[in-house]
Backbone as CSV, one residue per row, in Angstrom:
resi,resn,N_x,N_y,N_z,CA_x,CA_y,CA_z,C_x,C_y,C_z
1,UNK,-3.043,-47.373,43.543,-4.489,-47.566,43.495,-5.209,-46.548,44.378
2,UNK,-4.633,-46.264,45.603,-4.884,-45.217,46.600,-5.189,-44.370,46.309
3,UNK,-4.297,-43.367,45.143,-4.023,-42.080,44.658,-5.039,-42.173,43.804
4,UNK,-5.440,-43.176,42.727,-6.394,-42.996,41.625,-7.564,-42.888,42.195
5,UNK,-8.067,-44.091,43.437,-9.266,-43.503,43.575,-9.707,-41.991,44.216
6,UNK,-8.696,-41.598,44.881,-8.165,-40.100,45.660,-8.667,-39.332,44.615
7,UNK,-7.965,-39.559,42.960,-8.151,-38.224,42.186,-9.613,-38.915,41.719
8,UNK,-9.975,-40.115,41.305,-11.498,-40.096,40.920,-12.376,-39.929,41.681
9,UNK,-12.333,-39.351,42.815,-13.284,-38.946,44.117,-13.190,-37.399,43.665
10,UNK,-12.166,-36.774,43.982,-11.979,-35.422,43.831,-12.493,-34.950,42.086
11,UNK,-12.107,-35.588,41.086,-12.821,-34.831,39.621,-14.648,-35.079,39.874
12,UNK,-15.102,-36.088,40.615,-16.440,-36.296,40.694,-16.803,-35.429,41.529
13,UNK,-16.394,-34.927,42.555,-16.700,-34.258,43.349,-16.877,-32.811,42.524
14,UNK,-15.938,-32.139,42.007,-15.448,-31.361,40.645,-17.132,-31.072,40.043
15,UNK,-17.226,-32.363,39.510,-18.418,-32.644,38.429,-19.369,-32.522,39.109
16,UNK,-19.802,-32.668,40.233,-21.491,-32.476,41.149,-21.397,-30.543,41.160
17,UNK,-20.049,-30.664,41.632,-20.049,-28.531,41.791,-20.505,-28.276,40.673
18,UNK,-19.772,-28.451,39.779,-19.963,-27.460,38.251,-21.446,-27.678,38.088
19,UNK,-21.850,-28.525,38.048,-23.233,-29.017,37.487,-24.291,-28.391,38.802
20,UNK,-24.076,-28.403,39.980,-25.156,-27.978,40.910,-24.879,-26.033,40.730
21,UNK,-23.711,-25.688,40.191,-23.643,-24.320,39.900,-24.301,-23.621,38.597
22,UNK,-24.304,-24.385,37.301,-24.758,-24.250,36.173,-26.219,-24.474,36.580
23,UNK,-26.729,-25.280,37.322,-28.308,-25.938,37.806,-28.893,-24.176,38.283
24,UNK,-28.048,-23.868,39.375,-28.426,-22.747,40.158,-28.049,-21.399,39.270
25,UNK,-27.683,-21.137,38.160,-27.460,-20.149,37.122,-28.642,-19.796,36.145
26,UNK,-29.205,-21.142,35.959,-29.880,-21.298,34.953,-31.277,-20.949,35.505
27,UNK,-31.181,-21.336,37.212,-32.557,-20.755,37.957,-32.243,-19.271,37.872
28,UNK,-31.395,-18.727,38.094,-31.425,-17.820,38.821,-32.086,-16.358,37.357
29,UNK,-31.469,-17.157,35.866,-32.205,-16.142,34.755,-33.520,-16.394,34.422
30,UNK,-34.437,-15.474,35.078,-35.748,-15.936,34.710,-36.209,-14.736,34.143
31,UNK,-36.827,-15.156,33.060,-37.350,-14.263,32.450,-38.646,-13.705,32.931
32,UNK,-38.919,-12.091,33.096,-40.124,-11.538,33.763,-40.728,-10.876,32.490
33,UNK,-41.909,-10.188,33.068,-42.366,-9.458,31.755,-42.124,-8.380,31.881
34,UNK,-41.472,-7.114,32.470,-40.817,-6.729,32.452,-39.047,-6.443,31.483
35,UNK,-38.966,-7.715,31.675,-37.016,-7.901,30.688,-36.538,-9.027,31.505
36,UNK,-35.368,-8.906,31.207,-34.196,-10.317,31.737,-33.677,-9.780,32.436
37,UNK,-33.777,-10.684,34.259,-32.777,-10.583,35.190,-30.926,-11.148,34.878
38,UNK,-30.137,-10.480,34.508,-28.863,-11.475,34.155,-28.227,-11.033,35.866
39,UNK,-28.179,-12.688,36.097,-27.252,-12.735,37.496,-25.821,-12.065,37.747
40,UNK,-25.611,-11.291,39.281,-24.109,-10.807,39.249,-24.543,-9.252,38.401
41,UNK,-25.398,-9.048,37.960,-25.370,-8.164,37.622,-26.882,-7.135,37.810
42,UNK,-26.424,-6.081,38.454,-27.944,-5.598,38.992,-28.118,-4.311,37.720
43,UNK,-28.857,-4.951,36.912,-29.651,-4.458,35.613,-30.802,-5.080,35.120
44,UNK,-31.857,-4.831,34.025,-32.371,-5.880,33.556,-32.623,-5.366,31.911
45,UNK,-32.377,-6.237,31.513,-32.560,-5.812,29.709,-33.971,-6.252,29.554
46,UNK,-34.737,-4.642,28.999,-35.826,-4.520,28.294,-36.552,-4.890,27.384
47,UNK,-37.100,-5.515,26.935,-37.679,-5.706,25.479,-38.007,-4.604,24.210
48,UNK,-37.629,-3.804,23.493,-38.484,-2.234,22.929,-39.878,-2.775,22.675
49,UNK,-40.176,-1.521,23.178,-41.729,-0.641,23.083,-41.869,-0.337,21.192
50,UNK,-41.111,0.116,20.682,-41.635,0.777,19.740,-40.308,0.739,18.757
51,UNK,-40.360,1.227,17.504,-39.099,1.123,16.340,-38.397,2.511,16.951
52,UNK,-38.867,3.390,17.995,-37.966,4.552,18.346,-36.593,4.083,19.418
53,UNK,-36.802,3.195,20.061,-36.195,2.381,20.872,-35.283,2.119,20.252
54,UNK,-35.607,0.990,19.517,-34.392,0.115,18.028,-33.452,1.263,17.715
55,UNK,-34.350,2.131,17.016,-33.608,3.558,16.213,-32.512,3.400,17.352
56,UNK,-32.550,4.239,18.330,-32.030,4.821,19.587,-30.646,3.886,20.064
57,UNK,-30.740,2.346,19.749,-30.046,1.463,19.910,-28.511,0.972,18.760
58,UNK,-29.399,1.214,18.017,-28.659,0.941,16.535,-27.642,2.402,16.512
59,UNK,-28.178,3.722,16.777,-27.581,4.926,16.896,-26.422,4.814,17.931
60,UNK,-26.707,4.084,18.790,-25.664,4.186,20.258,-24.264,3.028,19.677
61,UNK,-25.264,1.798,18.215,-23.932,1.205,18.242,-23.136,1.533,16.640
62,UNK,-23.975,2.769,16.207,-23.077,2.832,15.120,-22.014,4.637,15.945
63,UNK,-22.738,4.981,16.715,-21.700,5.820,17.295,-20.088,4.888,18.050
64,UNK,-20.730,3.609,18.931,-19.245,3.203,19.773,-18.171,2.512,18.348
65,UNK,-19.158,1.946,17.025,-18.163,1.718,16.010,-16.583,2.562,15.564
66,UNK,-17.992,3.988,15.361,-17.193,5.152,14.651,-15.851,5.550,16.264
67,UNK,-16.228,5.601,16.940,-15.366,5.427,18.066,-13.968,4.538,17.937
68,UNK,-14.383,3.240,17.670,-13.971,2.093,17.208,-12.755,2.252,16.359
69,UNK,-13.638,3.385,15.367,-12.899,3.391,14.292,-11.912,4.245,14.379
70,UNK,-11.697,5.270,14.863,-11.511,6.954,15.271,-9.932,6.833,14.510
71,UNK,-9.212,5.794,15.160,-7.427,6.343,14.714,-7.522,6.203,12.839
72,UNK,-8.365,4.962,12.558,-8.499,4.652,11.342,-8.848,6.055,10.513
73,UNK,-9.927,6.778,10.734,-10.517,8.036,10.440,-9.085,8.778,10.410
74,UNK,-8.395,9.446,11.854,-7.583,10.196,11.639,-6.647,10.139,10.705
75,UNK,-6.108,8.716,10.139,-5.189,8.503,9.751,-5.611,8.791,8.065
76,UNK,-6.844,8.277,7.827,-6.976,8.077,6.165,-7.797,9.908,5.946
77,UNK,-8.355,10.405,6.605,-8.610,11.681,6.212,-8.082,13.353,6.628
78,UNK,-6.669,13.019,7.552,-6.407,14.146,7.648,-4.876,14.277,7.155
79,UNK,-3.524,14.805,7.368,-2.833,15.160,7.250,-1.829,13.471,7.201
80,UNK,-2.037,12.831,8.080,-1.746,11.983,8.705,-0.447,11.023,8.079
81,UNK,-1.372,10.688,7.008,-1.207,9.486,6.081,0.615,10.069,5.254
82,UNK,0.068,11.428,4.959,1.329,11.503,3.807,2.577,11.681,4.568
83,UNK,2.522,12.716,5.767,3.655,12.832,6.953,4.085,11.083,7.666
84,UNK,3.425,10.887,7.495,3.919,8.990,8.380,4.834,8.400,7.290
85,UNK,3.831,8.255,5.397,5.097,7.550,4.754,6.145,8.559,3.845
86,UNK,6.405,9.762,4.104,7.333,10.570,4.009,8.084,10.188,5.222
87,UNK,8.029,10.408,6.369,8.889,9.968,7.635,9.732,8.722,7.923
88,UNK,8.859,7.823,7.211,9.182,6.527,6.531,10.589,6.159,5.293
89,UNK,9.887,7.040,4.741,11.219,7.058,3.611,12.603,7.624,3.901
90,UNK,12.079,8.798,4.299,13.427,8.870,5.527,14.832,8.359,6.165
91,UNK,13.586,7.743,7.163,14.376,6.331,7.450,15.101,5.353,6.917
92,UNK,14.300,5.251,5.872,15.017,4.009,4.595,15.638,5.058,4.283
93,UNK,15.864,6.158,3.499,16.738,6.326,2.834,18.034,6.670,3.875
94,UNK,18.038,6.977,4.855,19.086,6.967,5.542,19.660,5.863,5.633
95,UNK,19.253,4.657,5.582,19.611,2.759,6.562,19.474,2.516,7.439
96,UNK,18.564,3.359,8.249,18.422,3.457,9.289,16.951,2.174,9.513
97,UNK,17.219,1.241,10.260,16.149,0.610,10.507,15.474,0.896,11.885
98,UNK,15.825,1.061,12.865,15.545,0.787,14.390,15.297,2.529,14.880
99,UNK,16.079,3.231,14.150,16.398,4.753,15.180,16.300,5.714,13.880
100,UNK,15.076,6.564,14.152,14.478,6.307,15.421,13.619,5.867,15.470
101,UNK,12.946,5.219,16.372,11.466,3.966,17.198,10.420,4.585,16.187
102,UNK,9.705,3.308,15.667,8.313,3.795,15.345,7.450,4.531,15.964
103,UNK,7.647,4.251,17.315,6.689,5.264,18.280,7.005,6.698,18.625
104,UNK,8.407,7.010,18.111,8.594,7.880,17.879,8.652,9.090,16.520
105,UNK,8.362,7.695,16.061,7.906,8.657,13.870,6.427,8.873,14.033
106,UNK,5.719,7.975,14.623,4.149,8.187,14.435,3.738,9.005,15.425
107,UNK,4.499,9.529,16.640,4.531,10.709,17.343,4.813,11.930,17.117
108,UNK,6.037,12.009,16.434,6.028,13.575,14.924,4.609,13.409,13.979
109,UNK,4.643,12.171,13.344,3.331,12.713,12.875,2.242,12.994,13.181
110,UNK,2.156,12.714,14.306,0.732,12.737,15.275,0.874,14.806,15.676
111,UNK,1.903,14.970,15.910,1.885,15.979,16.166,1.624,17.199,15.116
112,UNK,2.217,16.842,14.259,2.470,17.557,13.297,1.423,17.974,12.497
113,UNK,0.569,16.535,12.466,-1.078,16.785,12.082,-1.815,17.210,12.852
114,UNK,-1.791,17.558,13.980,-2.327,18.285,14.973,-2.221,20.219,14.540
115,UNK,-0.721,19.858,14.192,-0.574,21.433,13.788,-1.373,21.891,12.506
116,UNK,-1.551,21.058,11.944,-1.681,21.158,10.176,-3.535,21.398,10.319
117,UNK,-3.903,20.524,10.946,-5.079,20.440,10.953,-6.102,21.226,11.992
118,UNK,-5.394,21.575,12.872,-6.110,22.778,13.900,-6.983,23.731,13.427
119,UNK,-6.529,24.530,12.150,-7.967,25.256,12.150,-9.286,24.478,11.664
120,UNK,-8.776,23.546,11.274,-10.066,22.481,10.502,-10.605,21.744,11.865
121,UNK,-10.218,21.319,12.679,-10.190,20.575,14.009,-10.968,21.592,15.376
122,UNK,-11.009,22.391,14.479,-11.657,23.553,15.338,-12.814,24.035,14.780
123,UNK,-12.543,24.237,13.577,-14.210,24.478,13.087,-15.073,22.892,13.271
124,UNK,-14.828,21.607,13.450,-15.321,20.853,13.446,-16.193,21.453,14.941
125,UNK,-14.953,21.603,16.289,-15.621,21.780,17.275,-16.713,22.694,17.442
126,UNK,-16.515,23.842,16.918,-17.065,24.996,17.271,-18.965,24.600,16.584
127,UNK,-18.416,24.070,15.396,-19.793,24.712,14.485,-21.036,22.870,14.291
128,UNK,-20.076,21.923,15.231,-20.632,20.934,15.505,-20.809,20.112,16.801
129,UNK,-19.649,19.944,17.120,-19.930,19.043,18.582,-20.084,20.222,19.308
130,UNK,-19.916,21.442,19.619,-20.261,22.379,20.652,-21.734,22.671,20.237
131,UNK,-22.371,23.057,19.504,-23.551,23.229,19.738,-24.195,21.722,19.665
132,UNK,-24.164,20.466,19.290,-24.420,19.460,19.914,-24.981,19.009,21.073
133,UNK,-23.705,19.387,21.832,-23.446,19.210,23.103,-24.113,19.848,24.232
134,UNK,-24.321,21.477,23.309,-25.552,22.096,24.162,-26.523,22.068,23.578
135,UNK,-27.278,21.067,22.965,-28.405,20.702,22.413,-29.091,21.433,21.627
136,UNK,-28.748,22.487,20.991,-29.262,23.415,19.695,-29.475,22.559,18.140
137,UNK,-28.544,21.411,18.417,-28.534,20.599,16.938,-28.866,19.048,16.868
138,UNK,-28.970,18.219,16.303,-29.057,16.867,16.331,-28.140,16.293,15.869
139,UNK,-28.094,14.904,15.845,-27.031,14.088,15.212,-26.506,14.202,13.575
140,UNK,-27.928,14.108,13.335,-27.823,14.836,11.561,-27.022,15.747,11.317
141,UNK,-27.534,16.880,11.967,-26.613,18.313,11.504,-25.358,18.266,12.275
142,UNK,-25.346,17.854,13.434,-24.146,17.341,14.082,-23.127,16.906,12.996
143,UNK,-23.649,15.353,11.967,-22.665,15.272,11.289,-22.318,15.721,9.606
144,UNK,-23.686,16.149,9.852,-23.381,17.639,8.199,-21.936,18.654,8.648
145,UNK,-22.499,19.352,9.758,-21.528,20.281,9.894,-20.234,19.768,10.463
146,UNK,-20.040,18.495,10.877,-18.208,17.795,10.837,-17.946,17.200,9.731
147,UNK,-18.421,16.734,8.751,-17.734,15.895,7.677,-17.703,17.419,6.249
148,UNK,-18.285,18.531,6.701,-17.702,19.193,5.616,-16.526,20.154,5.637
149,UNK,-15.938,20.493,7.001,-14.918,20.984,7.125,-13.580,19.927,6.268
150,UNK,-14.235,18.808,7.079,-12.671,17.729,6.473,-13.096,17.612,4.604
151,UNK,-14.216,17.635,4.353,-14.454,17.303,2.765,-13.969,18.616,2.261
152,UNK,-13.886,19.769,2.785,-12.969,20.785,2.231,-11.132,20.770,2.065
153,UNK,-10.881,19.927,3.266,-9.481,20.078,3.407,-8.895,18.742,2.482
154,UNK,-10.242,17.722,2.320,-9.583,16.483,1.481,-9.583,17.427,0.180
155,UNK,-10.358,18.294,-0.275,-10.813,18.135,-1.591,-9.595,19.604,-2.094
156,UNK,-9.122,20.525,-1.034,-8.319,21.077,-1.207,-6.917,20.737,-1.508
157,UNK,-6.490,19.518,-0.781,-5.101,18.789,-1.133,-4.734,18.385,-2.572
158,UNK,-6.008,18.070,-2.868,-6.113,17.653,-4.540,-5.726,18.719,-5.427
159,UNK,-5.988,19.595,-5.387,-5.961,20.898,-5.731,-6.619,21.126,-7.444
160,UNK,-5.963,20.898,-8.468,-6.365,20.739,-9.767,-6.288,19.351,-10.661
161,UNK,-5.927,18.095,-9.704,-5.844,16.627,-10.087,-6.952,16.201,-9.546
162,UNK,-7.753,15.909,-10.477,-9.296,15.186,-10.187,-9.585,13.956,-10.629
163,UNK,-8.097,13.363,-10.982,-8.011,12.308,-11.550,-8.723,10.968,-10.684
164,UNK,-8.391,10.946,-9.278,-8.858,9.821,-8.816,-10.194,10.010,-8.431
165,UNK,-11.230,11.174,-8.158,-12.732,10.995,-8.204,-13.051,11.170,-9.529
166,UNK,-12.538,11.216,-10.392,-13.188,10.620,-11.676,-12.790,9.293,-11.733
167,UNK,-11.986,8.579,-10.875,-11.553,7.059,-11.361,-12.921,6.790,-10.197
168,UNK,-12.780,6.668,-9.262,-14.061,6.591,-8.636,-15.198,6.760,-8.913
169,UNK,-15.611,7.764,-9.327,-16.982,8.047,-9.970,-16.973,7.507,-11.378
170,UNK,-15.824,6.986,-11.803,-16.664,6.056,-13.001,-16.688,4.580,-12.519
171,UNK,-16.450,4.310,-11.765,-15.960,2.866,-11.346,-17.549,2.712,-10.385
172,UNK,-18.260,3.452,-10.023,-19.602,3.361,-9.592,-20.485,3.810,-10.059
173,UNK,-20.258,4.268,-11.264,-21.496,4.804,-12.375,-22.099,5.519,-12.362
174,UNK,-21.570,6.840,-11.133,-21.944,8.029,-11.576,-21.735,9.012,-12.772
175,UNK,-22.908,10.234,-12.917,-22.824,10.773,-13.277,-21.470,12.084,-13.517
176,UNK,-21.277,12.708,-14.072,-19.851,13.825,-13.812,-20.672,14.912,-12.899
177,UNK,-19.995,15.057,-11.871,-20.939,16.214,-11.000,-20.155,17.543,-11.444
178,UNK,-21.184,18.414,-11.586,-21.500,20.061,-11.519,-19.915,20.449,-10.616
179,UNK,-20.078,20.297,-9.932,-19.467,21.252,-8.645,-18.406,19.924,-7.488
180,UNK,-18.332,20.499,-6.328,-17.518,19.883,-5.185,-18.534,18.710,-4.797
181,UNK,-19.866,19.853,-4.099,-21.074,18.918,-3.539,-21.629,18.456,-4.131
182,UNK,-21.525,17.927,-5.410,-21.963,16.585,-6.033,-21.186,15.802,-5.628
183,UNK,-20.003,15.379,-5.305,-19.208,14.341,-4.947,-19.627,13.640,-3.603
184,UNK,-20.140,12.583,-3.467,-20.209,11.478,-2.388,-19.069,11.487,-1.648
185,UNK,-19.142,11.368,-0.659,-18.236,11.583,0.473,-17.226,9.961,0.645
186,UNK,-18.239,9.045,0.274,-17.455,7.455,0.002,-17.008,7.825,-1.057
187,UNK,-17.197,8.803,-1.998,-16.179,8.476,-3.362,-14.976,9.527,-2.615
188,UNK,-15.261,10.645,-1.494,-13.931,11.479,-1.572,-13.284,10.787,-1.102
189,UNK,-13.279,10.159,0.136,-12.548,9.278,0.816,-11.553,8.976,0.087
190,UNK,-12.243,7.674,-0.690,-10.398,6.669,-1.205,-10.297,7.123,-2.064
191,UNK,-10.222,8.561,-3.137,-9.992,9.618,-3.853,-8.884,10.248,-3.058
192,UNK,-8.938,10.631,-2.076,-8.100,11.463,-1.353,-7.282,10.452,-0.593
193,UNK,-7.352,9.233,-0.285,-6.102,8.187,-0.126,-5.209,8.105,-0.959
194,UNK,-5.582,7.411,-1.950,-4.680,7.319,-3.617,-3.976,8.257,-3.708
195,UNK,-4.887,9.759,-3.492,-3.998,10.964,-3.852,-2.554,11.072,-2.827
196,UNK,-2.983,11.307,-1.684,-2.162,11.463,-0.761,-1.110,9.947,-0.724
197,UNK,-1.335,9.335,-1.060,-0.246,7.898,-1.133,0.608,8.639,-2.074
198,UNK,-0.210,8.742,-3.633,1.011,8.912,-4.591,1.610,10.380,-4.143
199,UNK,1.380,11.254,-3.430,2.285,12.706,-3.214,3.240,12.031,-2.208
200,UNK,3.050,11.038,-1.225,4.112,10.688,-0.650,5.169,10.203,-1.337
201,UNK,4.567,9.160,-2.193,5.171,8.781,-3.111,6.551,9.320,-3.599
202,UNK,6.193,10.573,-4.217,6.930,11.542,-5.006,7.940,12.473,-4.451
203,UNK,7.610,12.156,-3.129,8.375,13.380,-1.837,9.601,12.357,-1.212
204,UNK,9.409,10.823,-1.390,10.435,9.528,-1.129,11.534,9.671,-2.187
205,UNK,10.868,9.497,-3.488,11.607,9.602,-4.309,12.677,10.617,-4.687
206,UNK,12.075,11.967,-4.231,13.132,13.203,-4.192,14.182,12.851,-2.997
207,UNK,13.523,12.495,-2.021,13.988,12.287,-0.601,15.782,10.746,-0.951
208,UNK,15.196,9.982,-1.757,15.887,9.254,-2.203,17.294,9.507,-3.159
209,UNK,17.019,10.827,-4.004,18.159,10.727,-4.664,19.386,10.870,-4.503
210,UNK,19.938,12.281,-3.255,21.023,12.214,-2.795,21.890,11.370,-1.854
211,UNK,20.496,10.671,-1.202,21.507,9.428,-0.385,21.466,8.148,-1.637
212,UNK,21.372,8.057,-2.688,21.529,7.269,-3.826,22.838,7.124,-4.475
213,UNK,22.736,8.638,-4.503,24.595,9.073,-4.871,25.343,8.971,-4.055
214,UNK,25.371,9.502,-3.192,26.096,8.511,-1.456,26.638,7.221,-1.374
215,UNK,25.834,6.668,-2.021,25.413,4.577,-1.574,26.835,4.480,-3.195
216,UNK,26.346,4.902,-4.315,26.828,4.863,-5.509,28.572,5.308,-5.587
217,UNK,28.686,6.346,-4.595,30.054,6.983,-4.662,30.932,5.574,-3.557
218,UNK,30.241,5.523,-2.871,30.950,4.582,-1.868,31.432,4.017,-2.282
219,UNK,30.172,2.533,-2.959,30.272,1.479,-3.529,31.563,1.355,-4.748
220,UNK,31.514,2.186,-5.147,32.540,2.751,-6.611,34.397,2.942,-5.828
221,UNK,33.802,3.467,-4.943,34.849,3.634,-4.215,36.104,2.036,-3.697
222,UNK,35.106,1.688,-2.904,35.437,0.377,-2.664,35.668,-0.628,-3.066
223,UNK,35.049,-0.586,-4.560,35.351,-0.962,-5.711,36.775,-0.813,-6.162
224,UNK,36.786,0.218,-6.214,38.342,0.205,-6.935,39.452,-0.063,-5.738
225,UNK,38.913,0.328,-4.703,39.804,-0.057,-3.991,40.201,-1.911,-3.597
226,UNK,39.355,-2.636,-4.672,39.441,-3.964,-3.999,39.049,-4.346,-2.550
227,UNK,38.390,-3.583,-1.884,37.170,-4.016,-0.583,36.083,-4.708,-1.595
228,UNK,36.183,-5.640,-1.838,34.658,-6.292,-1.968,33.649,-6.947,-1.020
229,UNK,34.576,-7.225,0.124,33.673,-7.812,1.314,33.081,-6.940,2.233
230,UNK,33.543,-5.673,2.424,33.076,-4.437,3.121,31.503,-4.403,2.678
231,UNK,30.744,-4.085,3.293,29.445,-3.904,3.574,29.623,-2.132,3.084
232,UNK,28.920,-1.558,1.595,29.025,-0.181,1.500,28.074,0.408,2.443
233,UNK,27.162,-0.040,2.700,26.364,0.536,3.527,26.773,1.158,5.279
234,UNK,28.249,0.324,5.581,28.830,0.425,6.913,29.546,1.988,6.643
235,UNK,29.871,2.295,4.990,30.933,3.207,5.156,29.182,4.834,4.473
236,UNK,29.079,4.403,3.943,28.074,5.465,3.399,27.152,5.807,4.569
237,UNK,26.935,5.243,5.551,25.784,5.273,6.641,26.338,6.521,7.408
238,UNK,27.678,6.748,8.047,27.521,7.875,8.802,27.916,9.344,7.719
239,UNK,28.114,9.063,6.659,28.014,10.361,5.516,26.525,10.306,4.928
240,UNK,25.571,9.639,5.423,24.347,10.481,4.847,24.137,11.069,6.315
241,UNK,24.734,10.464,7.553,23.586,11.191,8.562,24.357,12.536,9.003
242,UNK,25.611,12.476,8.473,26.083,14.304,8.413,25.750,15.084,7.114
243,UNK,25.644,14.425,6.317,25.053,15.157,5.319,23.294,15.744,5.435
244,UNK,22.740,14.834,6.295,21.322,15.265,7.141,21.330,16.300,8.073
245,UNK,22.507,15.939,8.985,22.349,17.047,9.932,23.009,18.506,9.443
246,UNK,23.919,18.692,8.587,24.467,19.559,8.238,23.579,20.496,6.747
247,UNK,22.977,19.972,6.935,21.581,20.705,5.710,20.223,20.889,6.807
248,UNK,20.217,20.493,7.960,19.304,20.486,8.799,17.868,19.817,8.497
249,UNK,18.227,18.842,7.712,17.188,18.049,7.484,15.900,17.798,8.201
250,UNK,15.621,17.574,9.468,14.564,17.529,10.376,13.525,18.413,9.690
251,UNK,14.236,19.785,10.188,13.808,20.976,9.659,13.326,21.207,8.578
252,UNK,14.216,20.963,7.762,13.688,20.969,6.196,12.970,20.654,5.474
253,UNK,12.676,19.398,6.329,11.568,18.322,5.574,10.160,19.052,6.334
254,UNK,10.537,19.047,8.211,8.993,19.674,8.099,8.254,20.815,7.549
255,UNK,9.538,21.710,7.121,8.680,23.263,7.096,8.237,22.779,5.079
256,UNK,8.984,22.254,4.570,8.070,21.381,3.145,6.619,20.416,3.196
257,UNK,6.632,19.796,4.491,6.048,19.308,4.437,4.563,19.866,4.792
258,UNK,4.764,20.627,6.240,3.723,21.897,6.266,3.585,22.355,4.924
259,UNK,4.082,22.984,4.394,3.554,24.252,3.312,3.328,23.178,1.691
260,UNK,3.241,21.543,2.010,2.754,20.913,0.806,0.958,20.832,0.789
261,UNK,0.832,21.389,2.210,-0.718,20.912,2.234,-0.991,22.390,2.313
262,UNK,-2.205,22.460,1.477,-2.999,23.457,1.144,-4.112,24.227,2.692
């Protein structure tokens, strides 16, 4: 009985704090005409003056989005996408699940698109965020002159398959455009995803056939030999990864994979 009233003294006691603290919180935000004092914190939020304000606001939060967004961007419009699930297939086609580390495949590709994309990654800098930055340009032309370097390098990968911005541009009811710069930049986008998916696509599948025959010779093997409980994959696994290293595969795949992009 001791102990209970002990702890129902102490949660009441509990309950006067919280409540004389929330009491003294609720004084402490008072609204001035000026803006809002928020306690603990020495600032005060403004009310806008004018729709230039708003503008100015809305600009600051569709910039921390695109921020937000940034790996998403790298990944769906530059080099990125097709080197990651080529690197991918790889892997599978070797049996290889674990080795090597994802953080180490999306680190070749990280790099690799770094290489691929540098002169494009540079005209972005030069002919946009540097004069930006020293205030010769605005946000506008700021992002005229970065989204057309990359709308060159998407629209170059494509090369003479225009198949998926015509699936796009009929699927939103445009017109057939004249030229490049008729194309909407939301239609190049997932135009140049699709594309770059299915070229990975096609680079797995090559990537696939000789460790196919590998898996096939084994299996056949073991077969006749009456191993049926043997796992073929235990005996075919270290003859694809000398058959990798002894063609220098690493190698092989990147200097193809460089010279697939335009």
């Amino acid at each position: 009985m001791i102990r209970t009233k002990v702890i129902r003294t102490i949660i009441l006691l509990l309950l006067i704090f919280l409540a004389g603290g929330m009491l003294t919180a609720q004084e402490s935000v008072q609204q001035q005409d000026q803006g809002i004092n928020i306690p603990f914190i020495d600032i005060t939020i403004q009310e806008p003056q004018d729709n230039q304000e708003v503008a100015l606001s809305i600009q600051i939060l569709l910039l921390l989005a695109i921020l937000a967004l940034s790996p998403s961007i790298i990944i769906l419009m530059t080099s990125f996408l097709r080197i990651a699930v080529v690197l991918d297939f790889i892997r599978r086609a070797l049996s290889l699940q674990q080795v090597p580390p994802n953080n180490v495949m999306m680190g070749i590709a990280l790099f690799l698109t770094l290489f691929i994309m540098w002169p494009t990654l540079s005209d972005v800098y030069e002919n946009s965020f540097s004069p930006f930055a020293e205030g010769e340009i605005g946000i506008e032309e700021m992002y005229e002159s970065a989204v057309g370097p990359m709308r060159i390098f998407m629209y170059r990968q494509m090369g003479n398959n225009h198949e998926m911005i015509q699936l796009f541009m009929r699927m939103r009811g445009l017109p057939k455009p004249e030229n490049f710069s008729q194309v909407p930049t939301y239609v190049l986008i997932p135009a140049y995803v699709l594309h770059e998916l299915t070229v990975a696509f096609k680079i797995g599948i090559l990537l696939f056939i000789p460790f196919i025959v590998i898996d096939m010779v084994v299996a056949s093997t073991l077969m006749s030999m009456g191993m049926i409980m043997l796992p073929p994959i235990m005996i075919s696994l270290p003859f694809k990864i000398i058959l990798f290293v002894l063609v220098d595969g690493w190698g092989m795949i990147t200097q193809q994979l460089i010279q697939s992009f335009n």
